[in-house]
MARDOLO-494475 format. One record per atom (N, C-alpha, C): residue in one letter; chain; atom name; x, y, z. Coordinates in steps of 0.05 Angstrom, whole numbers, plus 5000, padded with zeros to 4 digits. Example, Ala and Ser with C-alpha at 12.3 -4.5 7.8 and 13.67 -1.06 7.14 Angstrom:
(atom a,A,N,(5264,4886,5156))
(atom a,A,CA,(5246,4910,5156))
(atom a,A,C,(5264,4934,5156))
(atom s,A,N,(5257,4955,5142))
(atom s,A,CA,(5273,4979,5143))
(atom s,A,C,(5258,5001,5157))
This chain:
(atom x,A,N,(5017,4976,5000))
(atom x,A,CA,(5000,5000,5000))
(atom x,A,C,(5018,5025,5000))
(atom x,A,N,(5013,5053,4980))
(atom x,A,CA,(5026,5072,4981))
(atom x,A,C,(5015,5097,4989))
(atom x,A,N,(5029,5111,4998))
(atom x,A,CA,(5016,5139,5011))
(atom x,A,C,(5005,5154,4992))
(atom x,A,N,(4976,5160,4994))
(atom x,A,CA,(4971,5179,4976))
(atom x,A,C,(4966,5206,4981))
(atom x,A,N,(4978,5220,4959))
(atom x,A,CA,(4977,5251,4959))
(atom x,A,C,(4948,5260,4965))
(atom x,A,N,(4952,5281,4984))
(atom x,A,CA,(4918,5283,4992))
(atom x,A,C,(4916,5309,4970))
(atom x,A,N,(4934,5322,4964))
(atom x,A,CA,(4922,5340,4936))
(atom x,A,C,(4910,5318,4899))
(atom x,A,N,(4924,5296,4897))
(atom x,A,CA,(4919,5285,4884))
(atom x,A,C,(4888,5281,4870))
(atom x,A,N,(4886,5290,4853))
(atom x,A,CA,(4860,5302,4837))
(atom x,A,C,(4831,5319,4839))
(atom x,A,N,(4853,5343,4860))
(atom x,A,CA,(4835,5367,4870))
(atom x,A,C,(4829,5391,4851))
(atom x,A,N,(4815,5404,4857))
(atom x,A,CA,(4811,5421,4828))
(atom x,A,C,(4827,5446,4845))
(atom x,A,N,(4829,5458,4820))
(atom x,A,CA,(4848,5487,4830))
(atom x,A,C,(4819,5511,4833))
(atom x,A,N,(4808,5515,4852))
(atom x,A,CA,(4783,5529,4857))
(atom x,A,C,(4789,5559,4856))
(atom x,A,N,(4810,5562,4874))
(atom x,A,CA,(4826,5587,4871))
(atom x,A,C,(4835,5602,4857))
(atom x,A,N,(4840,5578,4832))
(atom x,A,CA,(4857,5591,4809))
(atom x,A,C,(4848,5615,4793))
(atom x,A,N,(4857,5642,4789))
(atom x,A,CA,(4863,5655,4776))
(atom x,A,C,(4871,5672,4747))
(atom x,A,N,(4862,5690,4733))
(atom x,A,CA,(4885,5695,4709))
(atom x,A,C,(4910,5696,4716))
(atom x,A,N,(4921,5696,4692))
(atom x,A,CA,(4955,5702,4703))
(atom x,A,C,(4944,5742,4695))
(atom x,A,N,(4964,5756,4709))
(atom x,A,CA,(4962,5787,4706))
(atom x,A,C,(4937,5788,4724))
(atom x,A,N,(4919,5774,4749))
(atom x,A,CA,(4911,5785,4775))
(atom x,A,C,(4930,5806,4785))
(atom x,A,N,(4912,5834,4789))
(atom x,A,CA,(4931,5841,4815))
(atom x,A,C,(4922,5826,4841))
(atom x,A,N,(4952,5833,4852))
(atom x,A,CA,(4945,5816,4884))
(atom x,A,C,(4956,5787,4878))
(atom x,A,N,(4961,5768,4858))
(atom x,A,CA,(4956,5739,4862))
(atom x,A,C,(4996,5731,4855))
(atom x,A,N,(4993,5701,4863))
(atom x,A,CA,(5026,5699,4861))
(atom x,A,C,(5023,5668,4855))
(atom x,A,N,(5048,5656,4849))
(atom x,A,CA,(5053,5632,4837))
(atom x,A,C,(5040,5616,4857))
(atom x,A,N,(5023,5585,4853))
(atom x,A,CA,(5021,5572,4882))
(atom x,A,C,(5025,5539,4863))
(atom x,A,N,(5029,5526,4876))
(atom x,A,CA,(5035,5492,4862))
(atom x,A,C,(5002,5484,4856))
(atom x,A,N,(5004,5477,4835))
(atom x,A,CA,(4984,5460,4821))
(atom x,A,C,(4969,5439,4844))
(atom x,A,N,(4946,5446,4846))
(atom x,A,CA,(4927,5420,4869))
(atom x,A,C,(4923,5395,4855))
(atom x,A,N,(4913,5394,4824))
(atom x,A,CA,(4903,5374,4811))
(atom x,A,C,(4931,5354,4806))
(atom x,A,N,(4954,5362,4809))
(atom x,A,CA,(4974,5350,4801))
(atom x,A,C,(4998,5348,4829))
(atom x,A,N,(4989,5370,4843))
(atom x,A,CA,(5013,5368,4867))
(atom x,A,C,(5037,5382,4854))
(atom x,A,N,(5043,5397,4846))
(atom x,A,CA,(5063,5409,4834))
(atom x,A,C,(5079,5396,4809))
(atom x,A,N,(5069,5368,4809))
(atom x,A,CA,(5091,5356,4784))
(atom x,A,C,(5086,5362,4757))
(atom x,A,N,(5062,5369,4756))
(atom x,A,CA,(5058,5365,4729))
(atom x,A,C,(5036,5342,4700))
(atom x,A,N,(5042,5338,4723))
(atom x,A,CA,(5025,5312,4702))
(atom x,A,C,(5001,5291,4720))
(atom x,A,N,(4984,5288,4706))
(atom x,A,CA,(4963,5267,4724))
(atom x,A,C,(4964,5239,4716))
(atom x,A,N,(4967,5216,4721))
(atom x,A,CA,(4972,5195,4703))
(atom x,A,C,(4977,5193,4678))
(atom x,A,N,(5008,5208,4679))
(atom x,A,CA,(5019,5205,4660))
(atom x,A,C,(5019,5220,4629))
(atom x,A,N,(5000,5238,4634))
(atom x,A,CA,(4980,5260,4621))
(atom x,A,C,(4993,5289,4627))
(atom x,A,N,(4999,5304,4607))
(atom x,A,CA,(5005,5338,4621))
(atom x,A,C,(4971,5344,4636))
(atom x,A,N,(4980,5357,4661))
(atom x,A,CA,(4954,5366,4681))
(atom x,A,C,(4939,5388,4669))
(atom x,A,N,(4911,5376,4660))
(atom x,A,CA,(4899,5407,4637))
(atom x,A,C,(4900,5425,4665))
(atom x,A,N,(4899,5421,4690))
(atom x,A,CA,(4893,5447,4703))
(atom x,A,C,(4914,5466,4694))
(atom x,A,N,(4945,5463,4696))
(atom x,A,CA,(4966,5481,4702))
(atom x,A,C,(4987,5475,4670))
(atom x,A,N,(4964,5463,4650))
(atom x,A,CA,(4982,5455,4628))
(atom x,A,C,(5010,5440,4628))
(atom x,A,N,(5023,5428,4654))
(atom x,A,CA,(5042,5409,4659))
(atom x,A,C,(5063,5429,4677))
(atom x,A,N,(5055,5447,4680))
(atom x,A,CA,(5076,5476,4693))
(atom x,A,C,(5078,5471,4718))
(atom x,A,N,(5058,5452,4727))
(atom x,A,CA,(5059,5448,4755))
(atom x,A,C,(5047,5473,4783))
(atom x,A,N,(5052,5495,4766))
(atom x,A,CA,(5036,5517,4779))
(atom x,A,C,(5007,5533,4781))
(atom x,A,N,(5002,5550,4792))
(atom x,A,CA,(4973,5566,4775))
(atom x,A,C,(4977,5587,4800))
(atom x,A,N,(4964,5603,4778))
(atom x,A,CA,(4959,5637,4797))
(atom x,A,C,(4941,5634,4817))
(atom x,A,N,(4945,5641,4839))
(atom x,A,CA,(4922,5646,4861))
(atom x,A,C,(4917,5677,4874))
(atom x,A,N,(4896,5676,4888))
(atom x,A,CA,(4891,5707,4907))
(atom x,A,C,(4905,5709,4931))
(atom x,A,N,(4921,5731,4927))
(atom x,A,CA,(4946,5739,4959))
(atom x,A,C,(4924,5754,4967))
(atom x,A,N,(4913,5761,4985))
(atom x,A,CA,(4899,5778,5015))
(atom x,A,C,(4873,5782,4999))
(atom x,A,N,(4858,5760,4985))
(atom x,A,CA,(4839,5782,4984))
(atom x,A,C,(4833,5780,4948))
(atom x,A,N,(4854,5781,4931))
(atom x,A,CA,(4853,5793,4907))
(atom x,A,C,(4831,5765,4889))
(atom x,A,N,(4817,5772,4866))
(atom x,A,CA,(4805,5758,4844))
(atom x,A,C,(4782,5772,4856))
């Protein structure tokens, strides 16, 4: 039995345009930062592993 990622196929709810004011880089939820979901680039973050979120407030 292996540990599973508890972000492992969460949606990015937070996520953002890129050019938010207020928002900053945060790791990809649907992927956990890597990139990819079984083996697939992650449509959330396009395989970048990242996505824009809201700093204090912003979206």
């Amino acid at each position: 039995m292996t540990a599973q990622d508890p972000n492992d196929g969460a949606k990015n709810t937070d996520a953002v345009p890129e050019g938010t004011p207020n928002s900053g880089e945060n790791s990809c939820r649907a992927c956990g930062g890597r990139g990819q979901v079984d083996g697939k680039t992650c449509p959330e973050c396009d395989g970048s592993g990242k996505v824009m979120t809201p700093v204090g407030g912003a979206g």
